[in-house]
C-alpha positions as CSV (number, residue, x, y, z in Angstrom):
1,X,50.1,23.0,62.4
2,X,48.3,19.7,61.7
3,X,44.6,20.0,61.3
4,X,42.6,18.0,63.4
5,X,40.9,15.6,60.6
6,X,38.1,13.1,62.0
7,X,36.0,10.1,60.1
8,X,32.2,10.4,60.0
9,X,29.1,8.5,58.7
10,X,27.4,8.9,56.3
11,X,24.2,7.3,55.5
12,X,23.7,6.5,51.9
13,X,19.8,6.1,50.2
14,X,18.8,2.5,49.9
15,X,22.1,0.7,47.4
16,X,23.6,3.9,46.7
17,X,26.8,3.3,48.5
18,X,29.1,3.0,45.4
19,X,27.1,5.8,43.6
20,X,27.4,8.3,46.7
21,X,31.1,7.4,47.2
22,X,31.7,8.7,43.9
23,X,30.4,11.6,43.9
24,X,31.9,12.5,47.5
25,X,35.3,11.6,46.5
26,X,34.9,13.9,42.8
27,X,34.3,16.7,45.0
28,X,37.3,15.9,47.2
29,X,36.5,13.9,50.2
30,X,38.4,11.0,51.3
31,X,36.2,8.3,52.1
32,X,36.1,4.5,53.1
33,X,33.6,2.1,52.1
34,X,34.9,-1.6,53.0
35,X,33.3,-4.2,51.0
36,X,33.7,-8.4,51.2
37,X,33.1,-10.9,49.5
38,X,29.5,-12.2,49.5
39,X,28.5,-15.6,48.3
40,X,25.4,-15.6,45.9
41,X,23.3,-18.0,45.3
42,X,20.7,-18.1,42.3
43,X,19.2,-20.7,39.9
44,X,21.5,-23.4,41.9
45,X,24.6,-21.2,40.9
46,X,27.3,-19.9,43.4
47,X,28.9,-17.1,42.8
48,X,31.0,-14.1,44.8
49,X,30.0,-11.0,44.3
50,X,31.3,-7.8,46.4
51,X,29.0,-6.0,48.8
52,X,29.0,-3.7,51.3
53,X,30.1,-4.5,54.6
54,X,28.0,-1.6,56.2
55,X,25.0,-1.6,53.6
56,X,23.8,2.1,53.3
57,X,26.8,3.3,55.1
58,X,29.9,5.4,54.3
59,X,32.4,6.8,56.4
60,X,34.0,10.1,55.1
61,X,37.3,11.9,56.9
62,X,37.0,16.0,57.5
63,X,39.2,18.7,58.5
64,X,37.4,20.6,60.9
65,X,37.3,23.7,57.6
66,X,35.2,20.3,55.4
67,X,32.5,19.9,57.9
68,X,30.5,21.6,55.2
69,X,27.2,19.2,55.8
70,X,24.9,20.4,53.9
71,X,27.3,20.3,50.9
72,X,27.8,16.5,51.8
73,X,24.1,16.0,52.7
74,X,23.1,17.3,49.2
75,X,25.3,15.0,47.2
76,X,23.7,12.7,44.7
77,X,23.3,8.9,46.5
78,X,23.7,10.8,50.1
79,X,20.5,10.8,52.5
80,X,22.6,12.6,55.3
81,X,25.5,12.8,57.9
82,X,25.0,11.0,61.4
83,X,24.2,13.4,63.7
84,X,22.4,13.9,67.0
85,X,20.5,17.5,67.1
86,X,23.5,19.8,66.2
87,X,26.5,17.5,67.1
88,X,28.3,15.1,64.3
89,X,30.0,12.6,66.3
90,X,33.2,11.6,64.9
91,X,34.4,8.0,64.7
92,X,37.0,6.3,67.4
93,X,40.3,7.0,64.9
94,X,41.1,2.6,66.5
95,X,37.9,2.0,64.4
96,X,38.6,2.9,61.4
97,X,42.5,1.9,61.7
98,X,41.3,-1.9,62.1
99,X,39.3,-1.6,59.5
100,X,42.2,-0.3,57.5
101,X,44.5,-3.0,58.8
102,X,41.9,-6.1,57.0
103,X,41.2,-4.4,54.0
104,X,43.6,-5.0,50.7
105,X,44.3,-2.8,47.7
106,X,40.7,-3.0,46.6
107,X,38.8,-1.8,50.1
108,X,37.8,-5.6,50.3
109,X,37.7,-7.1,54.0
110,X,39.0,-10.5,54.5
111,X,36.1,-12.1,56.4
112,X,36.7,-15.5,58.0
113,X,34.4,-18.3,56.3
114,X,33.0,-19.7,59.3
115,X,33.4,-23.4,57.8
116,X,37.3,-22.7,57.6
117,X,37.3,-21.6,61.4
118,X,35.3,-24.8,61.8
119,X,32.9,-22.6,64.2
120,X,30.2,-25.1,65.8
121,X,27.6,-24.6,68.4
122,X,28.7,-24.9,71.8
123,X,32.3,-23.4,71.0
124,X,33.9,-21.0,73.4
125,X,34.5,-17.7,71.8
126,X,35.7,-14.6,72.7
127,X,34.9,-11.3,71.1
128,X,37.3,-9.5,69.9
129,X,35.7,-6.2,68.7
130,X,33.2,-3.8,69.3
131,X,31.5,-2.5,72.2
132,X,31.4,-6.2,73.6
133,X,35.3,-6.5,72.8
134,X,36.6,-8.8,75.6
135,X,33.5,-10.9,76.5
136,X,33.3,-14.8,76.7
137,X,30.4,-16.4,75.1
138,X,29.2,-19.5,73.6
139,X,27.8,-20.5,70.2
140,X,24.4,-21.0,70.1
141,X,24.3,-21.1,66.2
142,X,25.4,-19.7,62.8
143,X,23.9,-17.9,60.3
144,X,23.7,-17.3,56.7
145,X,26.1,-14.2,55.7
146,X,29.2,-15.4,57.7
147,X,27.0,-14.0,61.3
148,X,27.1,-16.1,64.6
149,X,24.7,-15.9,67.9
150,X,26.3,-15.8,70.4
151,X,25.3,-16.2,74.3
152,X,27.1,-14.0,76.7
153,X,26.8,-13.1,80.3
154,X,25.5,-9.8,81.2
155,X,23.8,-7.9,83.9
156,X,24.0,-12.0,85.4
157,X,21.9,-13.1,82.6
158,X,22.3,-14.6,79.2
159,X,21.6,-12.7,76.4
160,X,21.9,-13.5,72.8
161,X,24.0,-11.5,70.8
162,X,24.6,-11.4,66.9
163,X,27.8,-10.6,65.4
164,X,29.7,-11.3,62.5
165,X,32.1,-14.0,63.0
166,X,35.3,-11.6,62.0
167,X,34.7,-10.1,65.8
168,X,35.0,-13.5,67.4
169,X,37.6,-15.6,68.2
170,X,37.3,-19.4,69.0
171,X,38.7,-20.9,72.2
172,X,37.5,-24.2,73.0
173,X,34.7,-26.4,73.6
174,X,32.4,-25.1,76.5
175,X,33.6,-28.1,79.2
């Protein structure tokens, strides 16, 4: 019989990501922290350097006999396992499969630059992930770090929303 194994989060103490993945993984676990590509700039210097895509996040995969939490909540670089009172909800499985599907050999996420998307305000976009998957919106303006804000329609009222530009897709010019 196949056991029933489900991804969690962990969250890590402040930059501690790489340290607490290693020491999760030496005692066993399988875990997944995606990383991209983050431009740096200092002393009028660009370079890419590789960060976290979740900072001060981890997601770890148990079989229902590894849900030992306080083992996992005592690990060096660990602050503690998502929960709510006594319940440790799991991750939708679709989740972490996307997240799978854009990640290469390394664990680094392909995130679209938006200047190669060509992404400008007033474009009609379409998100294409998360809990807003499948809502129109239009660009109100971009951000540092590859993040857009977006307005979208709900409860019959615009709202801004922030997201990173991998969730969106562009569709046009609002006309």
């Amino acid at each position: 019989m196949a056991e029933d194994k489900a991804w969690f989060v962990v969250r890590t103490k402040p930059r501690c990501e790489e340290e607490a993945e290693a020491n999760l993984r030496a005692q066993g676990f399988v875990v997944l922290c995606p990383r991209y590509r983050k431009r740096v700039r200092h002393a009028r210097k660009e370079t890419m350097k590789l960060a976290p895509l979740f900072p001060g996040y981890l997601f770890i995969q148990l079989a229902p006999h590894e849900r030992r939490w306080t083992t996992i909540r005592s690990t060096r670089g660990v602050a503690y396992v998502v929960h709510f009172g006594d319940r440790y909800p799991s991750l939708p499985e679709a989740f972490i499969a996307e997240m799978q599907a854009r990640m290469d050999a390394q664990g680094v996420v392909r995130l679209p630059d938006m200047r190669e998307e060509s992404l400008r305000p007033g474009d009609l976009v379409r998100i294409r992930t998360g809990a807003l998957a499948g809502l129109w919106g239009v660009v109100e303006r971009l951000k540092p770090q590859d993040r857009v804000v977006v307005l979208v329609e709900l409860l019959q009222r615009e709202v801004r929303v922030e997201l990173p530009g991998w969730q969106i897709a562009r569709e046009g010019k609002k006309g």
